[in-house]
Structures are given as C-alpha cells and as structure tokens.
C-alpha positions as CSV (number, residue, x, y, z in Angstrom):
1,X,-19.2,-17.8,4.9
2,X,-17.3,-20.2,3.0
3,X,-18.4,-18.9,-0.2
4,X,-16.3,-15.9,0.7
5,X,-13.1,-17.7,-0.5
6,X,-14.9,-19.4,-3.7
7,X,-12.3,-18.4,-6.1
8,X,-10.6,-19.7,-9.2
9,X,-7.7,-17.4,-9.5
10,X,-5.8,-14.6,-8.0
11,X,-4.1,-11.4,-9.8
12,X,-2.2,-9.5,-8.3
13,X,-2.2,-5.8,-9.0
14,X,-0.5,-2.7,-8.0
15,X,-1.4,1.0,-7.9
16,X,0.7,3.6,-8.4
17,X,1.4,7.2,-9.4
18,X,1.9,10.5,-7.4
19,X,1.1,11.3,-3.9
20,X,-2.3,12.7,-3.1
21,X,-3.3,11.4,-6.6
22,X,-6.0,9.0,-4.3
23,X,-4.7,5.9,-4.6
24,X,-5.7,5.4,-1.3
25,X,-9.7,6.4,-1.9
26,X,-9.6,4.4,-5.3
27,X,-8.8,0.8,-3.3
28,X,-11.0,1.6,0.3
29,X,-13.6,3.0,-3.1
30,X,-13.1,-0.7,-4.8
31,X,-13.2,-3.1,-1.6
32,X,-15.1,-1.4,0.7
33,X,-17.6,0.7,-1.3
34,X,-16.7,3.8,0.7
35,X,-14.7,6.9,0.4
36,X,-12.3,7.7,2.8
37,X,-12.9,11.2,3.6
38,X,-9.9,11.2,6.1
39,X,-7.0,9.1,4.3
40,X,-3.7,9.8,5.1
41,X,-0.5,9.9,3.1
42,X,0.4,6.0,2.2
43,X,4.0,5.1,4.0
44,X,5.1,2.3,2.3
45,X,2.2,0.3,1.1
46,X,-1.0,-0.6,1.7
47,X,-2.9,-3.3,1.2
48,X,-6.4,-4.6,0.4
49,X,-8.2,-7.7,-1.5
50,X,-11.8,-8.6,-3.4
51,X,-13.3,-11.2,-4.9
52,X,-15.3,-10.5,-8.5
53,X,-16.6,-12.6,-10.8
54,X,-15.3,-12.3,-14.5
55,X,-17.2,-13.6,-17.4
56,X,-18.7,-16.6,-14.6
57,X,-15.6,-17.0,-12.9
58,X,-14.7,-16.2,-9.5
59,X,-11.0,-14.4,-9.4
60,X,-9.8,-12.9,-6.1
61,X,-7.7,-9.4,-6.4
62,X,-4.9,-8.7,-4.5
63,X,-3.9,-4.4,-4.5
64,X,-0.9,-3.4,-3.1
65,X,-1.6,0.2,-2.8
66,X,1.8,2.5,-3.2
67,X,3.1,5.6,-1.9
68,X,3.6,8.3,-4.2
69,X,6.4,9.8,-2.3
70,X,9.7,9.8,-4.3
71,X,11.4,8.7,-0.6
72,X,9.7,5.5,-0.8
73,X,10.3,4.6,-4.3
74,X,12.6,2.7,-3.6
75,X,10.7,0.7,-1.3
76,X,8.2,0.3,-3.7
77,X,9.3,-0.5,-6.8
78,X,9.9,-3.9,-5.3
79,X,6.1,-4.7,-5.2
80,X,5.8,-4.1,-9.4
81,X,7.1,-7.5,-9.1
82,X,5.0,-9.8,-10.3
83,X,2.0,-7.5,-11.0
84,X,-0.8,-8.8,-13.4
85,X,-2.5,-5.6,-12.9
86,X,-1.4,-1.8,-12.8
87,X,-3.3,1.3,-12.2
88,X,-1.7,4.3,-12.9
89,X,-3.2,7.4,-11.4
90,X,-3.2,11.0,-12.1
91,X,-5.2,13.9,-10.8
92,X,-7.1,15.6,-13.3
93,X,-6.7,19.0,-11.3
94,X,-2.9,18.7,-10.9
95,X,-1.0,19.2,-14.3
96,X,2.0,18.2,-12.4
97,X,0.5,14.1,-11.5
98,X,-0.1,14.0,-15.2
99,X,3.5,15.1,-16.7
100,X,4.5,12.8,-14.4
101,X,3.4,9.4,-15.6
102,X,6.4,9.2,-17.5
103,X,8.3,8.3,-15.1
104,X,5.5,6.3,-13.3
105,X,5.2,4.4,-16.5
106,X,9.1,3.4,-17.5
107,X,9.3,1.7,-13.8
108,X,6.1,-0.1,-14.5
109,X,7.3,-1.4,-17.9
110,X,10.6,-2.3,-16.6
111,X,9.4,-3.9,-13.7
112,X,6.7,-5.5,-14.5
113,X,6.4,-8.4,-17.4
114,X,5.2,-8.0,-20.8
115,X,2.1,-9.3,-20.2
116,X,0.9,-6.8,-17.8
117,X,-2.1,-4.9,-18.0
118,X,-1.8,-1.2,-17.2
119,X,-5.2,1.3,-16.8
120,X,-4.2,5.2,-16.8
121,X,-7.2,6.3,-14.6
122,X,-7.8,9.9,-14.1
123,X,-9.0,10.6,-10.8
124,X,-11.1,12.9,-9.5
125,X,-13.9,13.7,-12.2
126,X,-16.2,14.7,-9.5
127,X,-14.2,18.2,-9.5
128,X,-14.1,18.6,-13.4
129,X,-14.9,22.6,-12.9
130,X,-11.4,22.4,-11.4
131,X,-10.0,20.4,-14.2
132,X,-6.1,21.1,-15.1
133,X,-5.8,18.2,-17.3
134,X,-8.0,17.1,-20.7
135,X,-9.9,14.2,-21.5
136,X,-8.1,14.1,-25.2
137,X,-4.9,14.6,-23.7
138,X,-5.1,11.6,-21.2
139,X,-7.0,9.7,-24.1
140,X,-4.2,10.5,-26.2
141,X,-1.2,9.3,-23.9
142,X,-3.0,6.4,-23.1
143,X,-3.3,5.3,-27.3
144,X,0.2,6.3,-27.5
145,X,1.7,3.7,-24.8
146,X,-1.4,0.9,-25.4
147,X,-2.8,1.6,-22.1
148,X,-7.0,1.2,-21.2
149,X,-8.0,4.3,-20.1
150,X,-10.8,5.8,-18.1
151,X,-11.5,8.8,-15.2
152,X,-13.0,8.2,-12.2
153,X,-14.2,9.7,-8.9
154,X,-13.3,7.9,-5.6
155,X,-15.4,10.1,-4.3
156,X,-18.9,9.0,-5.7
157,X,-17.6,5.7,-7.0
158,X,-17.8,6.5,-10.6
159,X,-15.9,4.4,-12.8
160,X,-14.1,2.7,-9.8
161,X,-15.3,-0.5,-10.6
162,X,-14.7,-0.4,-14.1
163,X,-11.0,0.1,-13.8
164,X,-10.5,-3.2,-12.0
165,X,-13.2,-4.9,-13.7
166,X,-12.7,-4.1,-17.0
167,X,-8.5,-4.7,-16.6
168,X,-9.4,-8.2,-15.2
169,X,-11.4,-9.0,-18.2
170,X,-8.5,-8.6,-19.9
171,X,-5.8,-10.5,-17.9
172,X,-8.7,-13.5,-17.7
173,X,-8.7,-13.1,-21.8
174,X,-4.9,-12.9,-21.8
175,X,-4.9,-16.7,-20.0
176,X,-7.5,-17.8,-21.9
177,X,-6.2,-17.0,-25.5
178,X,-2.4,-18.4,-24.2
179,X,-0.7,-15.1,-24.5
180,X,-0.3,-15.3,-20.8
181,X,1.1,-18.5,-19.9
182,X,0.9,-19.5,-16.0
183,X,3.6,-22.0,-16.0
184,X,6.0,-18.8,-16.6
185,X,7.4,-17.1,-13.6
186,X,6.1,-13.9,-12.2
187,X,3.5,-13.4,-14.4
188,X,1.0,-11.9,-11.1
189,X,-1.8,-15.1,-11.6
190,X,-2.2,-17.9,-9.7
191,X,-4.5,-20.1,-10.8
192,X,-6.6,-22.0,-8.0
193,X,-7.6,-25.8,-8.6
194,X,-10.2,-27.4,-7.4
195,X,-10.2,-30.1,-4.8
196,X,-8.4,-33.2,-6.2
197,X,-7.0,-31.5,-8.9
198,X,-3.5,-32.0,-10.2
199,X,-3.1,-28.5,-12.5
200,X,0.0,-26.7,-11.8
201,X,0.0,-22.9,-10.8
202,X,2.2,-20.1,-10.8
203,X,3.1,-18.2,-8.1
204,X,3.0,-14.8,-7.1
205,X,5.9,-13.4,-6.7
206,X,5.9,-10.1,-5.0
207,X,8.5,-9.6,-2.6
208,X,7.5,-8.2,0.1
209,X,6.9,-7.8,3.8
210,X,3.5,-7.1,5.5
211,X,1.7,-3.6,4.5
212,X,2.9,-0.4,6.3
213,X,1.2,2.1,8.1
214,X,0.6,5.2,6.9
215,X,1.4,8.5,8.7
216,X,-0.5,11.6,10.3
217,X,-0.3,13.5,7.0
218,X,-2.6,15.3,4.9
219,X,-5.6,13.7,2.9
220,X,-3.9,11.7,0.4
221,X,-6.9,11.7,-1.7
C-alpha cells in the first residue's frame, strides 16, 4: 500500500463551468473509473484526488470540483486560488453552457496565475445526435483564448483521461522548461522531495474549508 502515496508532485486543479454541465461525472469518471448515474447538483465543492504518472514521474492531482450555481459563486471563486490546472466544461447539447464560458473564463484568468493551464472540454459526446453546439465552434473559442481543447463523455469515459493527462503534461513541461517557477507563490504545484532532501517547495494555496455536500437535486450530469 505504500506505493499508493509514491509521488513527486502535486497540482492542484479546479473544475468549473455551468450546472448540470457534469462536472461531477467528469471527476467520479477520472478517479474512480465510473459514471455516476445518480449525481446530484454540487453545493459548494467537491472533492477528489489521483495519482498518474507523467512522462516517468509520479504526480498526485488534487480536483476541487465546483458548483455551477451562480449562488455559490461566490463561494467558489475562492478555490481558483492557486489552481495549476482548470477544466472548463460545457455541454455540447446546451447552447446556453457554451455562451457561457465567457464569463466562466474571465474569473479563471483573473483568479488564477498566468501560468495556469486551462482545457475547454465539451462534455457529453456520447449524445452528439442531440448536439446544440459544434466541434469548429468550440475548436475555434478554444484557439482564440490559447486554451487545449477536447470533448468528452463521462458517460463512457472517452477522452476523460486525456483532459487531465494531457493538461498535466503540460504544467510538468511548464516546470521543467522554468516558465513555471515553484519558489513563486500560488502557482497550484508542490513539488515533493525525497527523503533527506533539502529542495524547497511551494505551497498550495487554496483557501478553503473541507468539501461540501451536495443536495437532493437533479442529476447534475
């Protein structure tokens, strides 16, 4: 068991966009390789954690998973703090989640560093017959504001993994290159030494309290 905390660094990452976007579905997809048929509406945040190797090294993710309600916002935008990692979500069958990301996205540049990496993810490609939202249209947004970009199905899994994977990649290139420097504040990585070692670390600032609950509500997903 104790190569279940055999890590060199943590990143902490954030998801966000509107409710019933499933947000929810995307994290339960990512560290517990199920969907969660009967996932509620998010009060709060949630919270979840994995460990994934990334080009042979062993990096532990920390998701704070946010509610999409604008009551909460508030609440939430506290937990951009800090972030190495943002996934931005929309529903491809709900024009409405995608004219939204706007918004979703000026709070994550404001409140976030410069440094942070931020996937658009289109969610829900298992119902594309129901589709309200193009591929070149996301694709297009996404070029526009230097976002990654990909669509995904909590559902099935597809393209789940990616997101996180292929976002991590990039925050792990980010360190390695120097244009993210862990001796700055609030930069979302901590980098873990190994026994003996005298490296310094960053925090991870992310002020907040321990996850919420979430309510009786609908499927968020």
């Amino acid at each position: 068991m104790a190569a279940s905390f055999d890590y060199e660094y943590i990143m902490k990452y954030i998801v966000i966009g509107d409710m019933g976007v499933g947000k929810s579905c995307i994290l339960h997809q990512f560290t517990e390789g199920k969907f969660m048929a009967d996932s509620t509406h998010t009060i709060g945040v949630e919270f979840g954690t994995r460990i994934i190797d990334v080009l042979g090294k062993h990096i532990k993710l920390q998701i704070w998973d946010t509610a999409g309600q604008e009551r909460f916002r508030s609440v939430t935008r506290s937990y951009y703090r800090g972030a190495a990692g943002a996934l931005l979500v929309y529903d491809i069958t709900r024009r409405s989640t995608f004219v939204h990301l706007a918004s979703w996205l000026t709070d994550a540049r404001n409140l976030t560093n410069p440094n942070t990496v931020i996937v658009l993810i289109g969610n829900k490609s298992d119902l594309s017959t129901q589709r309200d939202v193009t591929y070149e249209e996301a694709a297009k947004f996404a070029e526009e504001n230097d976002l990654l970009f990909l669509e995904t199905s909590a559902r099935t899994g597809d393209g789940v993994q990616d997101a996180f994977f292929d976002s991590a990649k990039l925050i792990y290139k980010n360190i390695k290159d120097g244009s993210l420097d862990l001796n700055e504040g609030e930069v979302g990585v901590q980098y873990k030494p190994a026994a003996g070692s005298t490296t310094s670390s960053s925090r991870i600032i992310t002020g907040e309290s321990a996850p919420a609950k979430k309510d009786s509500g609908g499927c968020s997903c």
